[in-house]
matplotlib code that plots the C-alpha trace (Angstrom):
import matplotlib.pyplot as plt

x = [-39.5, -36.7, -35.2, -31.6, -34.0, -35.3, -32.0, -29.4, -27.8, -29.3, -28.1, -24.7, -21.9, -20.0, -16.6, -16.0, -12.9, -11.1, -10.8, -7.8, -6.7, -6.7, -9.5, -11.7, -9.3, -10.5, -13.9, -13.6, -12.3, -15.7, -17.9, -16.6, -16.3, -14.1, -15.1, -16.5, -18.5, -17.0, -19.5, -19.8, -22.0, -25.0, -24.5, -23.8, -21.6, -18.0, -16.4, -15.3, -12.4, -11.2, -8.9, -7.2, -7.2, -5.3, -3.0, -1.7, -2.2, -1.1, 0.6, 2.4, 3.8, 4.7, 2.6, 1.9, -1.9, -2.3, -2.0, -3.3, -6.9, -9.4, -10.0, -6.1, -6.5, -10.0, -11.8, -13.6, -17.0, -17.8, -20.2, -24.0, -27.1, -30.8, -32.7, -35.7, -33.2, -33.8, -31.5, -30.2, -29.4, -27.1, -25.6, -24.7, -22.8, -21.1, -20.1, -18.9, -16.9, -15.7, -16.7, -18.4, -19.9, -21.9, -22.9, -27.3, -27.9, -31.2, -31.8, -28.0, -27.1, -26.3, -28.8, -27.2, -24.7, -25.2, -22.4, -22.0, -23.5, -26.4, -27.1, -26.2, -28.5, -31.3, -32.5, -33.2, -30.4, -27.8, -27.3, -26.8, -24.7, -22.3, -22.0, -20.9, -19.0, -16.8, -16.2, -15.2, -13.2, -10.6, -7.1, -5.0, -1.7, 1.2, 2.7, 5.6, 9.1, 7.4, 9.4, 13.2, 14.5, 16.9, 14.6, 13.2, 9.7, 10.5]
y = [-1.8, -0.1, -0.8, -0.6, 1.8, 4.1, 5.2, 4.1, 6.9, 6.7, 7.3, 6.4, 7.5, 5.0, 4.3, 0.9, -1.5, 0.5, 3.5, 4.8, 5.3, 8.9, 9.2, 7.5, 9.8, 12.7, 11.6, 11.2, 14.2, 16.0, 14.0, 14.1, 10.5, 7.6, 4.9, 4.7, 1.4, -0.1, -1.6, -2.3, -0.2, -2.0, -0.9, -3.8, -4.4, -5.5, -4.0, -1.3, 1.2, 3.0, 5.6, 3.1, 1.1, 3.9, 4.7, 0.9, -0.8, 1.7, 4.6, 2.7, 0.5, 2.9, 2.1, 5.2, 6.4, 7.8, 4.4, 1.8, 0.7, 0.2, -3.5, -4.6, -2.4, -2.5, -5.0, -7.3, -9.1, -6.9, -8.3, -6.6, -6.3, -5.8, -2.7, -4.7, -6.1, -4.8, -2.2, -5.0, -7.4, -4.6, -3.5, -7.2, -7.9, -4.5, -5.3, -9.0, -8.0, -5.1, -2.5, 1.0, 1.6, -1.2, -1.3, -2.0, -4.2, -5.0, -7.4, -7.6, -3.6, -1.4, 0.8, 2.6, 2.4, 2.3, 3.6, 3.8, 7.4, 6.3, 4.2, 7.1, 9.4, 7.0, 7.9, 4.5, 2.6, 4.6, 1.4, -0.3, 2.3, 2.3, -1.5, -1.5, 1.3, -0.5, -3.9, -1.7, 0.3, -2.7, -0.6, -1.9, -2.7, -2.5, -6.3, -6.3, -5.9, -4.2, -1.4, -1.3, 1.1, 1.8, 2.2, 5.9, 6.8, 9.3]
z = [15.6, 14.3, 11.1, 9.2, 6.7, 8.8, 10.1, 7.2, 4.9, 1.5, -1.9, -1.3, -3.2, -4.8, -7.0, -9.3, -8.7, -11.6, -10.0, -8.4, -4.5, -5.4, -6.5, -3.8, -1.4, -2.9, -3.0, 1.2, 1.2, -0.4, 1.0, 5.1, 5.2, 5.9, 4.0, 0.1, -1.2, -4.3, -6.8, -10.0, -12.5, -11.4, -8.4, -6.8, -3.8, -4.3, -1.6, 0.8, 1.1, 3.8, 4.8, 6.8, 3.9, 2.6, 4.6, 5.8, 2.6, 0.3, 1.7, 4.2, 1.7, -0.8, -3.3, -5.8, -5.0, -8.3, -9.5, -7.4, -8.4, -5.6, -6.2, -4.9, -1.9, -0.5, 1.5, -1.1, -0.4, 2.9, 5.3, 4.3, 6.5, 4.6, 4.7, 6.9, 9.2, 13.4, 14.3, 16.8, 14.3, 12.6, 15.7, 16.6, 13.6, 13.9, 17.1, 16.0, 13.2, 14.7, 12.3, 12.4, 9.2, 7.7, 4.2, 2.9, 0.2, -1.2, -4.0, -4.3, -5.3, -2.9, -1.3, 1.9, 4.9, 8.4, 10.6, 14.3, 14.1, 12.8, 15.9, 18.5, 17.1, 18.0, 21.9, 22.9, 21.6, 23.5, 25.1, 21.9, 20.1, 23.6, 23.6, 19.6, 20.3, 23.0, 20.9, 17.7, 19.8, 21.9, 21.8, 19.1, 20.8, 18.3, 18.0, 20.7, 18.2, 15.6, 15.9, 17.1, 19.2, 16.7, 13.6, 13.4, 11.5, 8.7]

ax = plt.figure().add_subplot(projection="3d")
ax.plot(x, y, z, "-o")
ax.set_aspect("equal")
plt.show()
């Protein structure tokens, strides 16, 4: 039986609530990756941002990057799996919640993420990985108005 462990990223790199948007964009940058756990010096879970976080909640509404602290833009109290969980279990809530990268805690602090890449690279869970894939992936459809025909994106 496959586990979240045996296929999670370890030794995940985190930032705390008080850091900046810049900083945790810069920190993406390095590190090739979209998402960066928040936690707190004990390294325990607070929260999740994104670079979609980034760019809707912050950039999009103006808000100065070099200023705004993680904790009023990320998601707070992310869902979790458990390092001992089935791969299945993982991919399920994945695939409820619609999200690819799922963050590991053990004994409440952080201990790794699982992301939809994870899952792929696993031979007989092609299946699974396809079927999260699909449910993470419904097109977003811009909400009819949004936009008028009139208004121009800078």
């Amino acid at each position: 039986m496959t586990t979240v462990k045996d296929l999670m990223t370890r030794d995940v790199v985190f930032l705390t609530p008080n850091q900046t948007v810049v900083e945790a964009a810069k920190k993406m940058k390095a590190l090739n990756v979209g998402v960066i756990p928040i936690a707190d010096n004990d390294q325990r879970l607070l929260g999740l941002i994104t670079d979609r976080d980034i760019v809707i909640r912050v950039i999009a509404e103006d808000r100065d990057p070099a200023k705004a602290k993680l904790q009023d833009y990320a998601t707070m109290d992310p869902v979790a799996a458990q390092p001992e969980w089935r791969i299945q279990d993982a991919a399920r809530m994945m695939e409820e919640y619609q999200i690819r990268r799922l963050p590991v805690v053990e004994n409440g602090k952080l201990t790794g993420i699982l992301s939809l890449g994870d899952l792929a690279v696993q031979q007989p869970s092609e299946q699974l990985s396809g079927k999260v894939l699909e449910a993470v992936s419904e097109p977003a459809q811009p909400q009819r108005g949004a936009i008028k025909e009139s208004e121009h994106i800078a």
